[in-house]
N, C-alpha and C positions, 0 to 999 in steps of 0.2 A: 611438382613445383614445391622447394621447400618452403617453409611457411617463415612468413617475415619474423625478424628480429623483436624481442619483447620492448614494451615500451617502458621508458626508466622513468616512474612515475614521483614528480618533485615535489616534496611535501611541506617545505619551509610558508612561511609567512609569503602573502603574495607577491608583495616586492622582489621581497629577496626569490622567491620561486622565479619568477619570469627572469630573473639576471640569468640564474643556474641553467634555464633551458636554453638561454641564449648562446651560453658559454659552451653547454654541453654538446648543441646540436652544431656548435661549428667544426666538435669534434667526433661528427660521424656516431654520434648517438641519438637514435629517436627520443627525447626528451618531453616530456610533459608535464605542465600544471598539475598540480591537485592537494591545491593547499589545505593543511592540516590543523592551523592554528589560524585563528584571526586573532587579529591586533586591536585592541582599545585604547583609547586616549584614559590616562589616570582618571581614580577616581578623583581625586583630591587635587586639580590643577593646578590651585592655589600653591599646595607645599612646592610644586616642580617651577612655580613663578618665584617665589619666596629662596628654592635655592640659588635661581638666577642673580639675585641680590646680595647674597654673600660668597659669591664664587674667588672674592677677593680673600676669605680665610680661608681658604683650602691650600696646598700646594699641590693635590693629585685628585684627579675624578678617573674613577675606573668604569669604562661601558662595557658591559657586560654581553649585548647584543645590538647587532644593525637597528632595532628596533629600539633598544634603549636611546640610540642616538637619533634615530629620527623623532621619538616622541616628546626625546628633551629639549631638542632644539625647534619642534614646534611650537611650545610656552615660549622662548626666546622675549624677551624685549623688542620691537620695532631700533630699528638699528642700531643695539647693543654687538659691540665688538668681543672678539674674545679675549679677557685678560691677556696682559701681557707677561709672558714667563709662566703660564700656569700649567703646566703636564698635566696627561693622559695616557691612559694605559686599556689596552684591551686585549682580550683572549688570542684573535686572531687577525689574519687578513681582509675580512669580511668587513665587521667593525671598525677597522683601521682607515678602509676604503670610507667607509659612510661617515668619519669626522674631516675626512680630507675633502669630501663634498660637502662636509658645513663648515668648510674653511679654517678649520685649526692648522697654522702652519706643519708642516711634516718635523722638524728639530724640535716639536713639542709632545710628539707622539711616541710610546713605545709600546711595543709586541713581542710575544717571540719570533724568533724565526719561522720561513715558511719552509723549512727543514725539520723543524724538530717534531719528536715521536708523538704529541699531540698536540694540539690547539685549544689550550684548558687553563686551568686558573691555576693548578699545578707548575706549569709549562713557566707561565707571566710568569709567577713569583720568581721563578729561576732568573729572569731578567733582573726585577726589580730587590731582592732579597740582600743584596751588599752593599745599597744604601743605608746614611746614619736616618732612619724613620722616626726616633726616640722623637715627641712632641708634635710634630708633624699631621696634617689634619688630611684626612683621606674623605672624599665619599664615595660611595659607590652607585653609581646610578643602574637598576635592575626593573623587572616586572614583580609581579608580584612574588614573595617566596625566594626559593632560591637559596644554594648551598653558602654556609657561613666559611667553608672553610678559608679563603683567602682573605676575608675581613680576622678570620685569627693570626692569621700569621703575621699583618699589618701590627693588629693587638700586642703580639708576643714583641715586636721592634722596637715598643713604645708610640706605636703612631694611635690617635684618635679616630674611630672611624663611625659613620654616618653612612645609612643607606637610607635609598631615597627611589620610590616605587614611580619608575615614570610611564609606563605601562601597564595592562592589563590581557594575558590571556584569555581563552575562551575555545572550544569549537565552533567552529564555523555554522556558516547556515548556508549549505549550498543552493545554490540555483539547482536547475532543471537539466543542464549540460553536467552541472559536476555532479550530479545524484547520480544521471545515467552513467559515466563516467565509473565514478565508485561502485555501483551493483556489477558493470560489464566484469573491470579487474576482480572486485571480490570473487566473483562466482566462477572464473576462468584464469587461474594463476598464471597459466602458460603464458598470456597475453602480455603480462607486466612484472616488472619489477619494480622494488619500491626502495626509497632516497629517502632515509630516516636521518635528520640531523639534528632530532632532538626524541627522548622518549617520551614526552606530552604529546607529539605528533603520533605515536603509536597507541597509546589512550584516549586519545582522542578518533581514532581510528576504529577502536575499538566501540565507543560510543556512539559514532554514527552506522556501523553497520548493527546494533543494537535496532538503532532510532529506525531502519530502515526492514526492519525485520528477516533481517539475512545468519544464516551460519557459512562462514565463510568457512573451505577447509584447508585450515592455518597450516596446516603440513605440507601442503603444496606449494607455497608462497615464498619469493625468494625477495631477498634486501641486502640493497649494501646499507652499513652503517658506518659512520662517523665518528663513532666515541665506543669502547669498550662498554662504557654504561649502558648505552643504546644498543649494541649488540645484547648484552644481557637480559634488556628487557623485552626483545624481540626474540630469544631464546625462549623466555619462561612463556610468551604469547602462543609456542609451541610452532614457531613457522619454521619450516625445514630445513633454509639452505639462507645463512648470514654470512655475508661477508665484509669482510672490517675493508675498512680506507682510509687515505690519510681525505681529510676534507680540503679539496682541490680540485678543482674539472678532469686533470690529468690523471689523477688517480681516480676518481669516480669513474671516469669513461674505461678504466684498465679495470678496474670491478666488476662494471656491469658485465665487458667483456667475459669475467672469468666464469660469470654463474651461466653464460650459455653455455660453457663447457664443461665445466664441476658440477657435479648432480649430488656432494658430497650434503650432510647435514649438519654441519656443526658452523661455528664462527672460526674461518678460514684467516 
C-alpha cells in the first residue's frame, strides 16, 4: 500500500492558517494547522486609538498584514465610519480581503495584481509610484519592526510618512495537540511538509523545537515558500528541498504537488 500523501503543514497566524486549510483542502490537499506566530494586541493601544482620531490627515494607510488590519480595527471607535475618500494600499490579496471585511469600500483599495511576480511592497509601489505623493501624509500600519523600504520610496516622492505598531509578534505557546503535532513532523520529515509565508515563522520554528528538546534533521524537510526571502531563510536553516510559489491556494496546491515528485535540493 503506498503510503499517504505528506501533510502540508500551515504555518500563518491562526486566523489566517484555518482560511489557508480551508482553501487548500478543497483543493485535494491534506492541509494542516500549525501556527507559527501568535498575534498580540499593541503594546501601546492608546497610539493605535489616537491614530483612529486623526485618520482625517492622512490621504493613504498602508496595511501591511491580515493582522495589521484586524488589530487596527479592533481599537476602532464604537460606530466610527470609515472616512470618506481616504485610500489604502496593501501588499496583497490576503490584506485586501480582511479590509473588505472591515468595510472599506473596494474604489478605495489598492493592490497589486494577483498576477504579478510577487506579492511585496516592491510589487505595491509599482502600483502606487506615479502618483504626485510630494506633501501627502502616508501611515503605515505594521507589527512590530519591519522593513523601511516602502516608507522610503513614499520619503523620496515627497510624501510624510508615519508608522504605527498595531501588533505584536511572538511564538506561540502550543497546546498539547500542537506540541504532539510539532515533535511527530519534526522527527519524521516524510510525513509533512511545511507553508512558510513568513521567515519569523521559520525562527520561530526554530525556537520551539529548541524549547522542546528536539534536533530535528533539517536536510530532510521539504517547504514551499512564499517569498524569495523565505526561501533563503529556509536555505540557510539547511532543509533540503524548497520550493518557491506564488502565494495563492492554486499555486501552493501545484508546489506541494511538485516536492512529492522533485527529490531535488535547491529552491526550485
Amino acid at each position: 500500500m503506498p503510503a499517504p500523501p505528506p501533510t502540508l503543514l500551515v504555518t500563518r497566524p491562526q486566523a489566517q492558517a484555518l482560511q489557508w486549510v480551508e482553501q487548500l483542502r478543497v483543493r485535494g490537499v491534506p492541509a494542516q494547522a500549525l501556527p507559527l506566530i501568535a498575534i498580540d494586541p499593541p503594546e501601546d493601544a492608546v497610539a493605535v486609538q489616537a491614530a483612529w482620531a486623526r485618520l482625517a490627515q492622512c490621504q493613504m494607510l498602508v496595511f501591511v498584514s491580515p493582522s495589521a488590519v484586524e488589530q487596527f480595527f479592533a481599537q476602532a471607535p464604537a460606530g466610527k465610519a470609515w472616512p470618506q475618500g481616504l485610500r489604502v494600499a496593501t501588499p496583497g490579496p490576503g490584506t485586501d480581503g480582511a479590509l473588505a471585511r472591515a468595510g472599506v469600500p473596494e474604489a478605495l483599495r489598492s493592490r497589486p495584481a494577483d498576477d504579478a511576480e510577487q506579492l511585496d511592497s516592491e510589487s505595491l509601489w509599482e502600483v502606487l509610484r506615479h502618483e504626485p505623493w510630494n506633501g501627502r501624509q502616508v501611515l503605515i500600519v505594521r507589527g512590530e519592526g519591519g522593513r523601511p523600504w516602502l516608507a522610503q520610496q513614499f520619503q523620496a516622492a515627497g510624501a510624510t510618512v508615519d508608522f504605527l505598531c498595531a501588533y505584536r509578534r511572538r511564538v506561540p505557546t502550543l497546546e498539547e495537540a500542537g506540541r504532539e503535532l510539532l515533535s511527530r513532523s519534526l522527527s519524521d520529515p516524510g510525513r509533512c511538509v511545511w507553508l512558510f509565508s513568513s521567515s519569523q515563522a521559520i525562527e520561530h520554528l526554530v525556537v520551539l523545537a529548541q524549547q522542546q528538546g528536539l534536533h530535528p534533521p533539517w536536510a530532510r524537510h521539504r517547504a514551499v515558500v512564499t517569498h524569495p526571502r523565505i526561501g533563503e531563510r529556509a536555505v540557510a536553516l539547511g532543509l533540503g528541498h524548497v520550493e518557491a510559489s506564488h502565494p495563492a491556494p492554486d499555486a501552493v496546491a501545484e508546489a506541494w504537488a511538485r516536492l512529492q515528485s522533485d527529490a531535488g535540493g535547491s529552491i526550485q
